[in-house]
N, C-alpha and C positions, 0 to 999 in steps of 0.2 A: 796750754790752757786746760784746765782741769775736768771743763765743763765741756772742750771741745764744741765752744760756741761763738771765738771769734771773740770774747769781753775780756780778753788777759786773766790774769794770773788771780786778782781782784776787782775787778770787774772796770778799768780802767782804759780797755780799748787794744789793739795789737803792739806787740814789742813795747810791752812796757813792763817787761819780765827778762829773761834772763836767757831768751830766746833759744830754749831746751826742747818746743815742741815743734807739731809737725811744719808750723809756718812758717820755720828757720831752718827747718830741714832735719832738726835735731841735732844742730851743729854747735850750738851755741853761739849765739847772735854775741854775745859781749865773753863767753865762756869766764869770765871770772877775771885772775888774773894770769898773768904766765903766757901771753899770746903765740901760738906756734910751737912751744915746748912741748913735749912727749913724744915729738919724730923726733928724735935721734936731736934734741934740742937746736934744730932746723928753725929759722925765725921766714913765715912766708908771704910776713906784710913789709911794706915798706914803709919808714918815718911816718909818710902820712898819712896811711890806711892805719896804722896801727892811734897813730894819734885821733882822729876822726873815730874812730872802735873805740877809743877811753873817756872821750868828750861825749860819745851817744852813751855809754856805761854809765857814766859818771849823771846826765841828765835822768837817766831811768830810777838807780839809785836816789836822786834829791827827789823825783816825786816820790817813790817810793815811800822814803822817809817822812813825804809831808802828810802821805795818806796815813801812815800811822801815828803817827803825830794826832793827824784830827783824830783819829778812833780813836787814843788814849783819849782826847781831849774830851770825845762824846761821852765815854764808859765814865770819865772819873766824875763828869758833873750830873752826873741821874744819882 
């Protein structure tokens, strides 16, 4: 959180970013993609924690995109 005030990344509420700060521990809540890779390419989720982590990635990303979306949509019509 930028703002370290609990409204996410955009002002959108918790873990609805990429979960890098202190409220994920700074572990990376979705960390991108690659899950478990950089120990010794050790994988430390099983099938469905790792699927459950891509389905919560995947929903943060579509709002994401929708939040941007609407601010193109406010900027280009002024």
């Amino acid at each position: 959180m930028p703002r370290l005030d609990g409204t996410g990344p955009m002002g959108q509420g918790p873990r609805t970013g990429r979960g890098m700060g202190n409220c994920a521990g700074g572990m990376g809540f979705g960390c991108g993609r690659g899950f478990g890779r950089g120990f010794g390419g050790r994988n430390f989720f099983t099938k469905k924690e790792e699927s459950e982590l891509l389905k919560d990635e995947k929903e943060a990303l579509e709002e994401e995109l929708k939040a941007i979306k609407e601010r193109l949509s406010e900027l280009e019509s002024k």
